[in-house]
ROMAR-46781 format. One record per residue (C-alpha): y, z, x; residue number from 1. Coordinates in nm, 3 decimals, decimal comma. Layout:
<nodes>
@v->Y w->Z u->X num->NUM
...
</nodes>
This chain:
<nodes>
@v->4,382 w->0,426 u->11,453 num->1
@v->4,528 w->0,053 u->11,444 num->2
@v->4,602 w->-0,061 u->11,119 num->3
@v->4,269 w->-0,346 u->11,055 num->4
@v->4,108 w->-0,068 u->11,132 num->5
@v->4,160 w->0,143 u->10,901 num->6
@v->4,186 w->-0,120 u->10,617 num->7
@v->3,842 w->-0,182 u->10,758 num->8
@v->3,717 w->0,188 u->10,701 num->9
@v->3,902 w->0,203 u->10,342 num->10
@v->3,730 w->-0,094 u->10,286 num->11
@v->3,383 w->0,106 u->10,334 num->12
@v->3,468 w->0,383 u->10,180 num->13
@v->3,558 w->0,214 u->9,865 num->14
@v->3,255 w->0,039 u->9,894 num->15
@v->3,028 w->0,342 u->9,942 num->16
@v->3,215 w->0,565 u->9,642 num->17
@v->3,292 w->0,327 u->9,389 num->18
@v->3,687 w->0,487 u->9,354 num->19
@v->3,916 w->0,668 u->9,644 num->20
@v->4,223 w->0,878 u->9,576 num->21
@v->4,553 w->0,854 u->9,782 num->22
@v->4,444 w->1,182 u->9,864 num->23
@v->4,131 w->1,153 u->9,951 num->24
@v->4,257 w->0,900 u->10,219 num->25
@v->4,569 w->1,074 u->10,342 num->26
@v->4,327 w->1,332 u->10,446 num->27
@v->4,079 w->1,107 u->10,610 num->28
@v->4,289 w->0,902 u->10,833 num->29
@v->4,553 w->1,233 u->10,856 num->30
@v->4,851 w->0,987 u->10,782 num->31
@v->5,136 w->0,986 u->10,526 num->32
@v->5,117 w->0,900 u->10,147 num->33
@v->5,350 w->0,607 u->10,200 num->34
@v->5,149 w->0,463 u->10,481 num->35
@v->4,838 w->0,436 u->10,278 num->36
@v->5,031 w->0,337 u->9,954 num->37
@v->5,122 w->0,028 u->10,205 num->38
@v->4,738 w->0,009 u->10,296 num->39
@v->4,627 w->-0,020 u->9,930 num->40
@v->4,878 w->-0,250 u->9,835 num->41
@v->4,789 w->-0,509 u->10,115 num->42
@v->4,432 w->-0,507 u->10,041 num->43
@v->4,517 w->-0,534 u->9,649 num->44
@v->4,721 w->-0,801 u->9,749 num->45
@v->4,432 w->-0,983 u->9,915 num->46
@v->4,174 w->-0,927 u->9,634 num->47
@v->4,006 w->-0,683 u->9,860 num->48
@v->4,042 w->-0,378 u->9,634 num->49
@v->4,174 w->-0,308 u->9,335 num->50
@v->4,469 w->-0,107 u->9,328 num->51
@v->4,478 w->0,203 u->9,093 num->52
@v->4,760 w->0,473 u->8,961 num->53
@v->4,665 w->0,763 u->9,271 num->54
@v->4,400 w->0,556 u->9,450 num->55
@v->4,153 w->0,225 u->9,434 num->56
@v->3,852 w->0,093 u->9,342 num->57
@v->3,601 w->-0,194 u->9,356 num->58
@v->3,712 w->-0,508 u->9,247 num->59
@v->3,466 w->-0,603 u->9,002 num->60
@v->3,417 w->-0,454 u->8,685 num->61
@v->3,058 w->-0,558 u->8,576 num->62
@v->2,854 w->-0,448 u->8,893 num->63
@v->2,813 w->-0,076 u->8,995 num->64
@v->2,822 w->0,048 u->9,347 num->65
@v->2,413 w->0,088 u->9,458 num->66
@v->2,267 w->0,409 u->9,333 num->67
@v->2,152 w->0,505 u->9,725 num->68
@v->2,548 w->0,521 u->9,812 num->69
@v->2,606 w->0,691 u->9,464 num->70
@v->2,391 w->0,971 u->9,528 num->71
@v->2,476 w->1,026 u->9,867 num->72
@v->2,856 w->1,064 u->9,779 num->73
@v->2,964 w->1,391 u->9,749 num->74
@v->2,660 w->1,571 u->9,678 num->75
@v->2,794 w->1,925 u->9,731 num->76
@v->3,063 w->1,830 u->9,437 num->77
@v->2,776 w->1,705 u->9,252 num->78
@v->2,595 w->2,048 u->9,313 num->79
@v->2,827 w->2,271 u->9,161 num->80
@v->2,867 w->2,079 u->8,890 num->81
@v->2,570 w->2,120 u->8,837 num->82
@v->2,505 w->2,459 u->8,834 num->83
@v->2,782 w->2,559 u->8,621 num->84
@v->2,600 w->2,305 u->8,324 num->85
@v->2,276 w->2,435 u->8,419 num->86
@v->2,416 w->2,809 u->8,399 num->87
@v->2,561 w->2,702 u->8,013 num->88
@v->2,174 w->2,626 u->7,953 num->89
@v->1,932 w->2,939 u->7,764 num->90
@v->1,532 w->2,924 u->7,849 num->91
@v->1,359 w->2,767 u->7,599 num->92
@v->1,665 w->2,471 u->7,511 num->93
@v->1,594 w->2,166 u->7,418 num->94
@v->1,790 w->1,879 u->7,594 num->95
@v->1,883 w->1,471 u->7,668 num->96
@v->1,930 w->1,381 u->8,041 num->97
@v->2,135 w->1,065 u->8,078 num->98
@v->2,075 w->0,809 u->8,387 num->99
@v->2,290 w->0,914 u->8,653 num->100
@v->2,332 w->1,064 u->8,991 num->101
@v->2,510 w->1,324 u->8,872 num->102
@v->2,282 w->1,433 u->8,581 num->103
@v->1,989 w->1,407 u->8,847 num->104
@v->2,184 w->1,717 u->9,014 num->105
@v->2,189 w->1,899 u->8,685 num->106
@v->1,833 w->1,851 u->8,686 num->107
@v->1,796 w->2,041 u->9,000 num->108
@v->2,019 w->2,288 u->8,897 num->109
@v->1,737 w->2,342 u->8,605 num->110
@v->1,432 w->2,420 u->8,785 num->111
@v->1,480 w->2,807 u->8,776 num->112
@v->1,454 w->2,756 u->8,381 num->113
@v->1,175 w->2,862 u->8,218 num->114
@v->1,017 w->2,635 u->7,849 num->115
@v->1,268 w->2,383 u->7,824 num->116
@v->1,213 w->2,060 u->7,682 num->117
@v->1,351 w->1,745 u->7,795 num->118
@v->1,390 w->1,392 u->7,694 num->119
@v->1,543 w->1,159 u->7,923 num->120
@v->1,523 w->0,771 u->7,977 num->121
@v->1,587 w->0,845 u->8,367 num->122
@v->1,266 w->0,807 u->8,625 num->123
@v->1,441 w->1,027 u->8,847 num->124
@v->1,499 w->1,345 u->8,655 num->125
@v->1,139 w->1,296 u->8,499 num->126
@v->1,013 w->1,279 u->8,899 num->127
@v->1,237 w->1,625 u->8,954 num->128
@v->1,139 w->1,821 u->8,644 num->129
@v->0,734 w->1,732 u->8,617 num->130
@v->0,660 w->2,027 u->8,893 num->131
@v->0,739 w->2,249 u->8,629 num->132
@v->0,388 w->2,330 u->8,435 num->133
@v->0,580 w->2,531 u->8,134 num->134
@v->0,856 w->2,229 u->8,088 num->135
@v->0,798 w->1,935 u->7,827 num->136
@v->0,890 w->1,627 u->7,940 num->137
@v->0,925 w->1,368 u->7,730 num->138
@v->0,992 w->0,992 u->7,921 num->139
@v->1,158 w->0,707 u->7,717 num->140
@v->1,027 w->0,360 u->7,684 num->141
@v->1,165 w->0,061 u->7,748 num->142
@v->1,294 w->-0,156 u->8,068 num->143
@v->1,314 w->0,029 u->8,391 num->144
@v->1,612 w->-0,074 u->8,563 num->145
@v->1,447 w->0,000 u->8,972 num->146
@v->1,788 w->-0,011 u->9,118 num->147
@v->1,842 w->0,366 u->8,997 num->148
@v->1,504 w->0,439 u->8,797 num->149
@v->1,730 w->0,399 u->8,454 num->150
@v->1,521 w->0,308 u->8,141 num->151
@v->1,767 w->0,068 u->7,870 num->152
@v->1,650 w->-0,143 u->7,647 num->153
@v->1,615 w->-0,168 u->7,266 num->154
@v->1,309 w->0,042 u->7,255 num->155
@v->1,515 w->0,337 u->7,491 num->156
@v->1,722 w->0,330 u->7,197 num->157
@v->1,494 w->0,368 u->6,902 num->158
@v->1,291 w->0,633 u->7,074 num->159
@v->1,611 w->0,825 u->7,150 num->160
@v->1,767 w->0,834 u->6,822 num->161
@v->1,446 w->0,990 u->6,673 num->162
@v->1,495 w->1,370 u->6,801 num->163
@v->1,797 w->1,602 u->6,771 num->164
@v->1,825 w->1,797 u->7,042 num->165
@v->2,068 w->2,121 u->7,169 num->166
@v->2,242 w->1,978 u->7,479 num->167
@v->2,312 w->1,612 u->7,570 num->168
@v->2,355 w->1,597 u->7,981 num->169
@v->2,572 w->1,260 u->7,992 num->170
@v->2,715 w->1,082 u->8,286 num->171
@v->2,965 w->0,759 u->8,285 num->172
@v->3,043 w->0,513 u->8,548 num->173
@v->3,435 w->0,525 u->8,509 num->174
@v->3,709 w->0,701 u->8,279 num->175
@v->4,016 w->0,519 u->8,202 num->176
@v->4,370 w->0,639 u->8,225 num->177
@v->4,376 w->0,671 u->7,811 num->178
@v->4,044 w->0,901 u->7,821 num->179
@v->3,831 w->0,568 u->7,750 num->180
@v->3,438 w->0,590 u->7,884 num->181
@v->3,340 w->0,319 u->8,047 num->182
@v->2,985 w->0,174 u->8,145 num->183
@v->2,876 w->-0,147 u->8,336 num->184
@v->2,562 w->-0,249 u->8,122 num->185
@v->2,595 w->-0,273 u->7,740 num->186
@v->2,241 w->-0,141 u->7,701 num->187
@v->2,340 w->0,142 u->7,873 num->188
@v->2,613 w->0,202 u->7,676 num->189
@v->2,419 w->0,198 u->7,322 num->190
@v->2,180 w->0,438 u->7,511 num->191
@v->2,460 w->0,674 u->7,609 num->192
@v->2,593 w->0,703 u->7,228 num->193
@v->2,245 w->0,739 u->7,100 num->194
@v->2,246 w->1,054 u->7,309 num->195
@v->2,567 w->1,192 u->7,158 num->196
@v->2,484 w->1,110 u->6,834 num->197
@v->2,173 w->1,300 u->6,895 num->198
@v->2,294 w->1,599 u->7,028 num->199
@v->2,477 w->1,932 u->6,915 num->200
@v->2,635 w->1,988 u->7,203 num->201
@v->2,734 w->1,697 u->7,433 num->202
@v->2,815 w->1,772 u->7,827 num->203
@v->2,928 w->1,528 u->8,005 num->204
@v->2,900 w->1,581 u->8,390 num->205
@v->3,183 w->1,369 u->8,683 num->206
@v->3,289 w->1,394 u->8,997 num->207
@v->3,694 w->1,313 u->9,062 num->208
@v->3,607 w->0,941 u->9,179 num->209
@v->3,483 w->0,830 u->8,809 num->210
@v->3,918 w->0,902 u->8,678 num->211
@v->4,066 w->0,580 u->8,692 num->212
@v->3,770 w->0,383 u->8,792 num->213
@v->3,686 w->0,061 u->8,617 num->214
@v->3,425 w->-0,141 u->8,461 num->215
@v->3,362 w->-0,341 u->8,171 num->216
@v->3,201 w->-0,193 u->7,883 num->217
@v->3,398 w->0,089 u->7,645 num->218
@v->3,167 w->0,326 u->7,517 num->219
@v->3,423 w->0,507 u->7,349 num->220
@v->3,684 w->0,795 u->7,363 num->221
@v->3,609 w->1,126 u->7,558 num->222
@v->3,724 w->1,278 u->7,241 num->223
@v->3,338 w->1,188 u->7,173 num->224
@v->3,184 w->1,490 u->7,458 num->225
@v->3,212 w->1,870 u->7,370 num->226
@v->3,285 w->1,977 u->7,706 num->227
@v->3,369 w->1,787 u->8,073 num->228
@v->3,275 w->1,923 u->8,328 num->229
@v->3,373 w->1,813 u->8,668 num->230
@v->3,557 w->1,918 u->9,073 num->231
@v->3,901 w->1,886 u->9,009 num->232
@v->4,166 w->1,857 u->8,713 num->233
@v->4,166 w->1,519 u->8,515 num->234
@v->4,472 w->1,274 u->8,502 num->235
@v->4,765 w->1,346 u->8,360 num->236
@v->4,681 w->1,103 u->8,002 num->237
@v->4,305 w->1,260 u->8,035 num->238
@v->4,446 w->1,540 u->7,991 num->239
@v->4,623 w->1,443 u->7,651 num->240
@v->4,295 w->1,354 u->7,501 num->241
@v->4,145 w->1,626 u->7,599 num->242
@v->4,370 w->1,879 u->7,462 num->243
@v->4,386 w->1,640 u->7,109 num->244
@v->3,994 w->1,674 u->7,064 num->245
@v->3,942 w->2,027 u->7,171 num->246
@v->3,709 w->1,913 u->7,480 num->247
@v->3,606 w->2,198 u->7,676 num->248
@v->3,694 w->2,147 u->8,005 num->249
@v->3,554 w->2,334 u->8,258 num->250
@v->3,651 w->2,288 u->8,673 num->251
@v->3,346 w->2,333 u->8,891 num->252
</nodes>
């Protein structure tokens, strides 16, 4: 493959996942490390991508990549994710689901459970989860958001914070190099801590592609979650948090 060319197809594929890894791509295009370190740093160059320690991402901070492409991309890592939350979930729990493609897999992942109840401000997971006669599902109000069926909004936030429930089923757009969560929406965000606040047990559910990706709003410190749970092992300064707050990590 020429060179434009495959700038062209990293290009995409950045595009369509939100974040690549080096080694994502050295697989892909089946050529050396250096050769796509060379790749990534001409595209950086021309404001194409933005270059990242051990891949790249979208340029801009304050949009996310469409929800379609989101929950298309690597759905079997999504999967197993998911069952290994669902599996850490009794009959009968009570629980948040967060907006998210990833905690729409969990959801799934749930409908062998029997009595659970579930609050969630995502359309999505309340579509998945209403074929189940002997689940409660309680829907949030506020401002649906019909790019990804999220509900935000001041009201999401009130009506969240009034129940404490066992699990919180969170998902984040990007985690920074220092372990910092990071949203695109600040509505979202406040949502997102109501949830841990919320909850006695916080689980928050990522595929590889959210280390190192960027965007604009800090929710806070992963030091905030009980337990990660995601495909492969975190970044090096994850890591570090990780181990300083205890977080349960668990690879799925």
């Amino acid at each position: 493959m020429k060179q434009t060319q495959r700038h062209d197809a990293i290009i995409e594929l950045v595009k369509k996942q939100g974040y690549v890894s080096t080694e994502e791509l050295v697989e892909h295009f089946s050529v050396s490390p250096q050769t796509i370190r060379r790749d990534l740093n001409d595209l950086a160059d021309q404001n194409i991508i933005m270059r990242h320690h051990g891949g790249a991402a979208i340029p801009s901070s304050s949009v996310n990549t469409s929800w379609h492409d989101r929950r298309a991309t690597l759905a079997s890592e999504k999967a197993r994710i998911a069952q290994k939350v669902a599996s850490q979930i009794p009959d009968g729990a009570t629980l948040f689901i967060d907006i998210g493609t990833t905690p729409e897999a969990v959801a799934h992942a749930l409908l062998d459970h029997s009595h659970l109840r579930v609050v969630t401000n995502n359309l999505n997971v309340a579509n998945t989860l209403m074929v189940k006669d002997d689940f409660r599902i309680i829907l949030a109000g506020g401002e649906l958001r019909s790019r990804d069926g999220g509900i935000i909004g001041e009201a999401t936030l009130d009506f969240i914070s009034q129940f404490r429930l066992d699990f919180g089923i969170l998902g984040i757009s990007g985690i920074d190099s220092d372990g910092s969560l990071l949203e695109f929406d600040y509505h979202e965000v406040r949502t997102k801590r109501a949830i841990i606040d919320n909850s006695r047990h916080v689980m928050l559910v990522v595929d590889h592609t959210k280390f190192g990706r960027n965007a604009m709003v800090n929710l806070g410190s992963i030091g905030l979650v009980d337990a990660l749970y995601t495909d492969i092992m975190p970044p090096a300064g994850v890591m570090q948090v990780i181990a300083e707050n205890n977080v349960q990590l668990e690879l799925c």
